[in-house]
Backbone as CSV, one residue per row, in Angstrom:
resi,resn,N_x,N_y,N_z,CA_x,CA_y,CA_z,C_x,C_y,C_z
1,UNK,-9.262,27.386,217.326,-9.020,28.645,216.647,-10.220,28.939,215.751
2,UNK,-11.095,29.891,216.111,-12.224,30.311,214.765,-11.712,30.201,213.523
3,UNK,-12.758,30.698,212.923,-12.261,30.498,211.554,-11.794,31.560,211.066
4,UNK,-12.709,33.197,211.837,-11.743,34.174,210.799,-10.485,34.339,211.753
5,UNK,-10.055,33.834,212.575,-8.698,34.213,213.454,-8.235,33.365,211.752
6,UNK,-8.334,31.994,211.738,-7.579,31.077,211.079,-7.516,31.724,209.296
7,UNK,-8.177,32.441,209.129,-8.471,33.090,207.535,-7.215,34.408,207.918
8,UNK,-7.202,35.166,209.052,-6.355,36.475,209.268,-4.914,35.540,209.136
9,UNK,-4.316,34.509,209.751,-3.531,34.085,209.704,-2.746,33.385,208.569
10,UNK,-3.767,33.069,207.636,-3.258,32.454,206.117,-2.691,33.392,204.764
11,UNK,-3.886,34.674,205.187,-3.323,35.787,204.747,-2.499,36.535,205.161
12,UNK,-1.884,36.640,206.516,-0.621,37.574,206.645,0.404,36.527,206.367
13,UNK,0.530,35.202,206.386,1.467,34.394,205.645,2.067,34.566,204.664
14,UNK,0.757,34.355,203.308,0.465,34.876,202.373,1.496,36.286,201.915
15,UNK,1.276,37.074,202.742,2.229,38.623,202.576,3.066,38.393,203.147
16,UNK,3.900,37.940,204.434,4.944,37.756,204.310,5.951,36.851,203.270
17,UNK,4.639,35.663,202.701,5.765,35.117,202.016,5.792,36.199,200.783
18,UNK,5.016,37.124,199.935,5.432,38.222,199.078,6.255,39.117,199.167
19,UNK,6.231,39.342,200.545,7.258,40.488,201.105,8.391,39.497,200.738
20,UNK,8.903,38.734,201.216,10.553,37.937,201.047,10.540,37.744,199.456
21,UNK,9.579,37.077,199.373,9.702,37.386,197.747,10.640,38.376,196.777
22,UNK,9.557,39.780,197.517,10.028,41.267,197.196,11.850,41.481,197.381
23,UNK,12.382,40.465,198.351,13.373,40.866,199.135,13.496,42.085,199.979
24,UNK,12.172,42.020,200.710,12.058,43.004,201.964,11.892,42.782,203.396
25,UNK,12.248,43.275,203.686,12.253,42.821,205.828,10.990,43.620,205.841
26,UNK,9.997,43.265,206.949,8.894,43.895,207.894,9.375,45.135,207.812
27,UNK,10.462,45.911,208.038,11.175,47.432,208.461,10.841,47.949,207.212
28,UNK,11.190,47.257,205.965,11.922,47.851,204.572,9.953,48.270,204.221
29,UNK,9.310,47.256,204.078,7.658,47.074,203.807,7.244,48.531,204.627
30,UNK,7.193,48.717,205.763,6.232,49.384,206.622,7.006,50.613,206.473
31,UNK,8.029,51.137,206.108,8.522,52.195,205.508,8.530,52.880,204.221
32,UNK,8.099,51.541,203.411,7.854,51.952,201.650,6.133,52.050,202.089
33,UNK,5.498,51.898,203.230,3.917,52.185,203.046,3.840,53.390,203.942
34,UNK,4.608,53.108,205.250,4.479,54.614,205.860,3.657,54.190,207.548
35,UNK,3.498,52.988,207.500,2.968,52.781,208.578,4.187,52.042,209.553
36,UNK,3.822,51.655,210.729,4.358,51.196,212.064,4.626,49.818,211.449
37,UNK,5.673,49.344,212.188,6.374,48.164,211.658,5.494,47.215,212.385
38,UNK,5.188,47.284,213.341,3.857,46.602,214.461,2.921,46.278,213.412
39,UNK,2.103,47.294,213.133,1.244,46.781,212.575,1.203,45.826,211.286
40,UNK,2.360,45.897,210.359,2.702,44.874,209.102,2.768,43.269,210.501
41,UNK,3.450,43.410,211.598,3.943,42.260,212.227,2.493,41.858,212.647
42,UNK,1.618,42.144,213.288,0.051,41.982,213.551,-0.296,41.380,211.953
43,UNK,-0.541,41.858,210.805,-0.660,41.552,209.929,-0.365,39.896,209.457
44,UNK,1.100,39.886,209.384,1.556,38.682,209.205,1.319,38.077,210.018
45,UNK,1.108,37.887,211.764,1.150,37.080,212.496,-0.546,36.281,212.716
46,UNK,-1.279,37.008,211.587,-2.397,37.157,211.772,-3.332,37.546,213.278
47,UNK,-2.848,38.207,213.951,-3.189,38.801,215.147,-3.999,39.916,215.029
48,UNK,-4.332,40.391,213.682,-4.961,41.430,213.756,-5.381,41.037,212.013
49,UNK,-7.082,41.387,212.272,-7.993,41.416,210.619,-7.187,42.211,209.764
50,UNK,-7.075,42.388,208.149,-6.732,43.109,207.854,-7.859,43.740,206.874
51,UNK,-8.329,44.851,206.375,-9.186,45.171,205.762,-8.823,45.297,204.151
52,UNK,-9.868,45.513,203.332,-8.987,45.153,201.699,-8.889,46.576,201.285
53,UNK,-8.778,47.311,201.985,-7.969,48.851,202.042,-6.492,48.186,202.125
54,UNK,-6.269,47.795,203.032,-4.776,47.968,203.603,-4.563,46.743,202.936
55,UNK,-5.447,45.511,202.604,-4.966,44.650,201.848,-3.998,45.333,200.402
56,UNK,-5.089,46.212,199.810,-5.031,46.686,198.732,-3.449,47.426,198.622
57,UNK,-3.051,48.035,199.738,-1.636,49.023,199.641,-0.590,48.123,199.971
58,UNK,-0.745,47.231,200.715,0.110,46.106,201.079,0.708,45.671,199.463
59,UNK,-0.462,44.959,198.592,-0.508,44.407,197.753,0.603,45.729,196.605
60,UNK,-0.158,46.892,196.311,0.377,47.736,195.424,1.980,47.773,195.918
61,UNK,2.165,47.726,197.272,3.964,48.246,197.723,4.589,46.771,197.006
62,UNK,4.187,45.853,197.172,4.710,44.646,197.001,4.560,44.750,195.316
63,UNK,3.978,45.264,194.902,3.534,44.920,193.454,3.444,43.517,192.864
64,UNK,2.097,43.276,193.590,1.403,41.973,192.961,0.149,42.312,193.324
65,UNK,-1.036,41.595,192.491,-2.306,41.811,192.818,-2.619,41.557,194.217
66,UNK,-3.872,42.137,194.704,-4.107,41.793,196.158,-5.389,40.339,196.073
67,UNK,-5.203,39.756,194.485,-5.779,38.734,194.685,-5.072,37.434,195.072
68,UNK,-4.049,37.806,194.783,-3.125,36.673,194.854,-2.672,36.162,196.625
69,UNK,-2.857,37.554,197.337,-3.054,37.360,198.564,-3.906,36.761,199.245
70,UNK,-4.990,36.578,198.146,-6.171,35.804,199.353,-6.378,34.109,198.565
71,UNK,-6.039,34.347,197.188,-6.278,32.865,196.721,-5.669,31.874,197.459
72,UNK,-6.570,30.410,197.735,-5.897,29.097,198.204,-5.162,28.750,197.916
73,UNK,-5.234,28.616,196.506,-4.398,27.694,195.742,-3.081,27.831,195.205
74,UNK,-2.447,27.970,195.608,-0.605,27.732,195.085,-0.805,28.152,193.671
75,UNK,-0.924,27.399,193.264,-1.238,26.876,191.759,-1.921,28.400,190.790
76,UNK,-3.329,28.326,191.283,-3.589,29.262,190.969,-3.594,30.557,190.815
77,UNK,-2.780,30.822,191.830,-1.887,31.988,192.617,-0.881,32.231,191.140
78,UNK,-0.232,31.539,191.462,1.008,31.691,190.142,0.415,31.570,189.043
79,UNK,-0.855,31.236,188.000,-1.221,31.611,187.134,-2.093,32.474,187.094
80,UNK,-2.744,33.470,188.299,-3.201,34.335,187.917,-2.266,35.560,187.975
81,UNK,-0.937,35.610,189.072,0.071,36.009,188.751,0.662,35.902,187.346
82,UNK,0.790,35.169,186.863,1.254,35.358,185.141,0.774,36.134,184.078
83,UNK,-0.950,35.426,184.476,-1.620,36.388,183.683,-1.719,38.206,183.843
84,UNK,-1.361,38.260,184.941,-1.126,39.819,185.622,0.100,40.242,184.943
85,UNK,0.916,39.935,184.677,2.207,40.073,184.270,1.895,40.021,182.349
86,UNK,1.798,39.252,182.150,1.872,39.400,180.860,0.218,39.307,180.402
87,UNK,-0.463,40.054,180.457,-1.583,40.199,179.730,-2.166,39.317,178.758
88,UNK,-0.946,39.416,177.962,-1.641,38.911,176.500,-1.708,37.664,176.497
89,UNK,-1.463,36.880,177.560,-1.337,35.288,178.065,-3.354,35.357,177.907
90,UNK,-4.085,36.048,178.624,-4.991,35.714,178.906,-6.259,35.522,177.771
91,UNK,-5.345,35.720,176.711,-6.491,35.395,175.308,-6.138,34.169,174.703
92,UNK,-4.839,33.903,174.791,-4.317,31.838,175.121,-5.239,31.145,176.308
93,UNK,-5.471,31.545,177.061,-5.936,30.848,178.182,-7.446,30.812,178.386
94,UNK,-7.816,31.857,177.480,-9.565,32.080,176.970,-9.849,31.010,176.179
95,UNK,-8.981,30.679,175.020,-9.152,29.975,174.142,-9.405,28.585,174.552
96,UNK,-7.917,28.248,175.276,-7.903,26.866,175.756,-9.590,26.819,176.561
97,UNK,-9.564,27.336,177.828,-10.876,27.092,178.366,-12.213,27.234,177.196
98,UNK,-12.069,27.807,176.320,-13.913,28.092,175.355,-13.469,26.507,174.854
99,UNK,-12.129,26.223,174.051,-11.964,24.942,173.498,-12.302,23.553,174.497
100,UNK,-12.023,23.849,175.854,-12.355,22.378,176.526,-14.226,22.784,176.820
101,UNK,-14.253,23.916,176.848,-15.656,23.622,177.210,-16.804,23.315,175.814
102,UNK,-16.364,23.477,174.644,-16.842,22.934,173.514,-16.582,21.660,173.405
103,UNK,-15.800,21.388,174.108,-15.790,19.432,173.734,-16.364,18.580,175.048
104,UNK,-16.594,19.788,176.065,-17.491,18.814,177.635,-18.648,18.786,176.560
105,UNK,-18.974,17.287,177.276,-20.262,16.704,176.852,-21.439,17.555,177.810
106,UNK,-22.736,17.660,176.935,-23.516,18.328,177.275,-24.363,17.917,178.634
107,UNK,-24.002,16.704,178.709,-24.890,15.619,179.857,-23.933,15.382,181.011
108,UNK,-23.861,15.954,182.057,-22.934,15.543,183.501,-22.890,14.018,183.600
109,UNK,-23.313,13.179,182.818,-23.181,12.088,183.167,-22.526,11.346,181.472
110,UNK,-21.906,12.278,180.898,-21.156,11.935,179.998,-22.142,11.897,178.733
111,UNK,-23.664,11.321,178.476,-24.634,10.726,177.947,-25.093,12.051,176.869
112,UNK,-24.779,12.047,175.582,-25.658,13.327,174.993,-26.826,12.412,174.086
């Protein structure tokens, strides 16, 4: 399997698992966007590229960022989801990161 077949396929995952999320069927999705139920199913099945146009409306119907659709990471997914959600999280989370990076030692090898 190439690699962008295998990249189209992680991301229509990706949206279907948001869509259930949403508590929406393929029907309910491609009717709140206006397009063919085919094409959301191409989408998810990764059978077809999707462009970050249609990423982008996918993402807005679902209401979640359309970054969260392409990130790897689980993990990170759900905290940049949070931070999307509640904003004001992200000046806690500034802090913490300026605070650990004031205490990394200046030398990659630990040595200042």
């Amino acid at each position: 399997m190439s690699g962008l077949h295998e990249q189209s396929r992680v991301v229509g995952k990706r949206i279907a698992v948001a869509r259930q999320r949403a508590g929406l069927s393929i029907g309910d999705l491609a009717t709140r966007i206006g397009w063919p139920r085919d094409t959301l199913v191409n989408y998810e099945l990764g059978r077809r590229a999707i462009t970050i146009e249609r990423l982008h409306v996918i993402a807005e119907a679902l209401q979640v960022s359309p970054a969260i659709l392409l990130l790897d990471d689980n993990r990170l997914s759900e905290v940049v989801g949070s931070l999307i959600a509640k904003p004001a999280l992200l000046s806690h989370v500034q802090f913490f990161l300026d605070t650990l990076q004031d205490d990394a030692p200046s030398d990659p090898m630990g040595m200042r």
